[in-house]
Structures are given as C-alpha cells and as structure tokens.
N, C-alpha and C positions, 0 to 999 in steps of 0.2 A: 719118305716122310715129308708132310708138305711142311715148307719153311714158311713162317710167319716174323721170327724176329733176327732176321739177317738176312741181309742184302748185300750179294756180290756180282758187281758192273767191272769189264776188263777194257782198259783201253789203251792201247799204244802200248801195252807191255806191261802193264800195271793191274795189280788186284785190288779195287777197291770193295774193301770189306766194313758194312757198315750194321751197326748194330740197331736195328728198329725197333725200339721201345720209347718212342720221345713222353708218351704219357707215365712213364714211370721212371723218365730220368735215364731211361739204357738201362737200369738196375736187371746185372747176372741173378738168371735163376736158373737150374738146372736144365731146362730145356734150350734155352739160350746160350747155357756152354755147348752143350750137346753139339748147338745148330754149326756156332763158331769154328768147334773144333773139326767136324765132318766139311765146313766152306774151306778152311785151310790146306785139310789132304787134297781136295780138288785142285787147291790152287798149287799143291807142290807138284802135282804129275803133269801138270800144266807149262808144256815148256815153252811157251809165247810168252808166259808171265814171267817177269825179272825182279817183280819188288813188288809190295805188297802196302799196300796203305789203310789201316785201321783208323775209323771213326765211330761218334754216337749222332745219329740222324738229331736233328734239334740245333738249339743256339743254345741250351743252358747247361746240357751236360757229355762230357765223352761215357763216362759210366758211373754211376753217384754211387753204389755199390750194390751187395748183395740182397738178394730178395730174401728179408728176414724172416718172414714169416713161414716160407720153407725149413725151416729147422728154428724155427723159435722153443719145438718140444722133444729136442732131438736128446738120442742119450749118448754115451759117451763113445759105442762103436758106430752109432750113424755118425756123430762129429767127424771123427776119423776115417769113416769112409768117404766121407762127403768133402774134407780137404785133402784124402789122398789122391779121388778117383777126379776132382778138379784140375791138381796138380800134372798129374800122369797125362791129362788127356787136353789137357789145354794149356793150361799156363807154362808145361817143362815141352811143350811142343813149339810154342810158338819163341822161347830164347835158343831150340837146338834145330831151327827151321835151316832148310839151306838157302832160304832165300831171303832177304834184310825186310826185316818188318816196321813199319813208322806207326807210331802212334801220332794222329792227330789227337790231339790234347784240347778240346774247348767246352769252359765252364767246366762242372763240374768231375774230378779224379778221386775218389772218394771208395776205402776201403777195397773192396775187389776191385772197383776201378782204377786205383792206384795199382795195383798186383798186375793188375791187366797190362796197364801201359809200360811198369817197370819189367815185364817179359818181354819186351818188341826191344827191339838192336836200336832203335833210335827213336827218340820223342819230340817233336815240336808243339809246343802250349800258346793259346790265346793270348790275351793278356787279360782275358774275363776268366783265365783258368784257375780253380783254388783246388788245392791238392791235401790230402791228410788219410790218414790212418783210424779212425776211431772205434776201433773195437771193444778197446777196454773201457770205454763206457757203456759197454752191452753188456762188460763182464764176459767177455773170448776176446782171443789177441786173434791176430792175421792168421788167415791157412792157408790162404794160395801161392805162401811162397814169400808177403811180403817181410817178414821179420829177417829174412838172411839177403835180398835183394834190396833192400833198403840200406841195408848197412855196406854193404857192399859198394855202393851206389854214390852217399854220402858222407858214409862216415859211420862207426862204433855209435860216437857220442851223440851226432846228431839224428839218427835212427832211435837210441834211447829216449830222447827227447819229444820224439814225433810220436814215436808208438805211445810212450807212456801219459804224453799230457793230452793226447785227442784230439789238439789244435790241429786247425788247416793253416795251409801256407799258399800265399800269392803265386802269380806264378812269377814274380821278380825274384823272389827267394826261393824260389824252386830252381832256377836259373842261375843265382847267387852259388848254391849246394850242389849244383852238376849233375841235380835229379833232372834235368831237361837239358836238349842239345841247345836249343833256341828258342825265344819269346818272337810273336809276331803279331801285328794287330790283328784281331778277328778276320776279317775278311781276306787278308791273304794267310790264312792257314793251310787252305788247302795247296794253293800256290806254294806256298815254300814247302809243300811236304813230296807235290811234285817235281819241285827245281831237282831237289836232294834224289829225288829216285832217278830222275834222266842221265845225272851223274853216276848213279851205281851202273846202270843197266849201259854204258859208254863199255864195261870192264868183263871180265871174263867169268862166267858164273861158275864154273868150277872153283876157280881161284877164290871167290865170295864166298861158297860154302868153305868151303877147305879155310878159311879165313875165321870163320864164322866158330867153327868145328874148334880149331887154336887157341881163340878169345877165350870160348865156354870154359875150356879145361885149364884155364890159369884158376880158376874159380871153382874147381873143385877138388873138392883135400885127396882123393883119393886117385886122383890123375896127374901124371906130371907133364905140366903142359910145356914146357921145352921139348920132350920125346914126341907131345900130338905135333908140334908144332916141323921138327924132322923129319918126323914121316910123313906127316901132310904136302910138305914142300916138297919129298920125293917123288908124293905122287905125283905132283901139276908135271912132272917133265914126260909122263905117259899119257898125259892128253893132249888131244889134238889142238885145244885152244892154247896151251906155251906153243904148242908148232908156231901158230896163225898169229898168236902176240908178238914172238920175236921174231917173225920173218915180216910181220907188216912194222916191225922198230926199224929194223935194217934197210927195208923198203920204201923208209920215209911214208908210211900212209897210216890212214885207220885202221885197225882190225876189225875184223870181221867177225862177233863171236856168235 
C-alpha cells in the first residue's frame, strides 16, 4: 500500500512516527489509522528500535481530530464498527505496545487527537498545545477509548467536566491534571521527547515491556494486576538481559542490553 499520510524516520534507536496531514491539521481518517497502525507493527519486530516518538508534521497541530465527514451519515453498526475496529487496531495497540511510546504534543490535541496521545505511555505538550474532547457538540461522545482514559488519567470529576462542556484546556492545565508528563517551549519538544527516550533505551527491553504489560493490568477490571505483576517479574529471571543487568551491577559497569 503506498503510504501517503505517515512518515516513519529511525534513528539511533528511536522510531519517529509522524503523521503527514499538516493541511488538515493531522485530522485521523481511516486510512491514516490504517497507515499508523501497520507503521507500529514494523516498528515492534524492529529490534534496533527502543522507543518510539509520535508526532503531527506542522507547528499548529499534533492531531486536531477525526475526519468527520467520514461518518457524518453513519448508522448506528458503522458507529460501532468504526470505534471498535479504531480501538482494536490502533489506539489498544499503541497503550499494550512493548515498546514506550511518547506523544509529542504541539498545538493542537483535539478529540481523536487527544485519544491518540492519551494511548502512548508518555506525553510531552508545547506550550502552544490546547487539548479538549468535543464531541458532544457533534452530538457523539469519544470512541477511541477517550471516555475511560481520560478519567483514568485525571480524574472521575475532571474527565466529566472535559467531555461534557467541550472546552479545551492549556497545556499548563493539562500539566496542572497529570493529562501530560511535561510542558516545554515549542522548540525543544522534540529535544525533550528525545532526552526521555535515551533514558529508556539506557534499560532492559524486556524488563520495559514486562513493565509496560504490569502498568496496563492495574487498569483493567478484569485482570488482577498484582498476579501480571508476579509472573512478569518471574519471567525477567529467564532472560538473558537480568543475566547481563545483574552481572554488569556487580561488575561496576554499563549493561549491555
């Protein structure tokens, strides 16, 4: 399939994944998850890559949101296909990834776009970034996920607040609410989105995933995440990388992962 709206550059260890629609703002439309989700699985069997950095080409927006008019006449099983087969294939892909995904965040996070960044393991925002939910002044709420990862995220109350009045928020108050890890001027976003990866990719990617793996299932009702969190840590003592971490601890040196 030839790709048109996603662009993926690897360097030093890193998958930069950027989304090419600056004339529409980055605005998700089905072919553009499509592209996303298919750049992702490359970058997961890709084991030079350690971390993954998500952007929207442009200065005004990371993803303003969804391409409406794609289902502006949709009925009530396309709805549901169209937020299930979203969910499935992209947005529950990219928070169950095994490898730590960043959202750069600059200017606009906007409906999918906010869904989008709140699936990546970590966000850094602009300070040109404004973030919001506005669905229900289309009359539909979120479907990629954002109504139960926003609250999760923020807060019960302040997730009610966001979805139901359709305001954007700064990204100082984005940062305020713990919906973002860090604010940074424009210009060093991408700088601070790489400092944060050289740091992951220092650590053992097993142990990242199997970490990753841990986190997810505290957050889900039907898994008890103390048992993933047991058996995940049993497993790290059958890979090679606990060998090569605790014998370069003892060694006084770097590990080698």
């Amino acid at each position: 399939m030839k790709e048109e709206n996603i662009r993926l550059n690897i360097q030093n260890g890193i998958g930069f994944i950027s989304i090419n629609r600056p004339q529409q703002l980055n605005a998700l439309n089905i072919s553009t998850i499509k592209e996303l989700s298919e750049n992702l699985k490359k970058v997961e069997t890709d084991k030079t890559i350690k971390a993954v950095i998500l952007s929207g080409e442009g200065n005004k927006a990371f993803v303003a949101g969804a391409d409406i008019k794609e289902f502006a006449n949709f009925s009530k099983k396309e709805g549901e296909d169209l937020a299930r087969n979203g969910q499935e294939s992209l947005f529950n892909l990219i928070e169950k990834f095994s490898k730590p995904v960043i959202a750069a965040v600059n200017g606009f996070a906007l409906g999918g776009g906010l869904e989008l960044a709140m699936s990546c393991h970590i966000r850094i925002a602009s300070e040109n970034a404004k973030m919001g939910l506005p669905e229900v002044s289309l009359g539909v709420i979120p479907g990629y996920g954002g109504t139960q990862r926003l609250a999760q995220l923020v807060g019960k109350g302040r997730a009610f607040e966001m979805i139901t009045t359709a305001q954007m928020i700064t990204a100082k108050t984005a940062l305020d609410y713990g919906l973002i890890n860090h604010l940074v001027p424009q210009q060093d976003l991408i700088d601070k989105c790489i400092g944060i990866a050289n740091l992951i990719m220092k650590n053992s990617p097993n142990a990242i995933a199997s970490a990753i793996k841990s986190i997810n299932a505290g957050f889900d009702n039907d898994i008890d995440g103390f048992k993933v969190e047991i058996s995940s840590f049993g497993d790290c003592f059958e890979n090679d990388e606990f060998k090569e971490g605790t014998k370069a601890f003892l060694e006084k040196r770097k590990p080698n992962f």
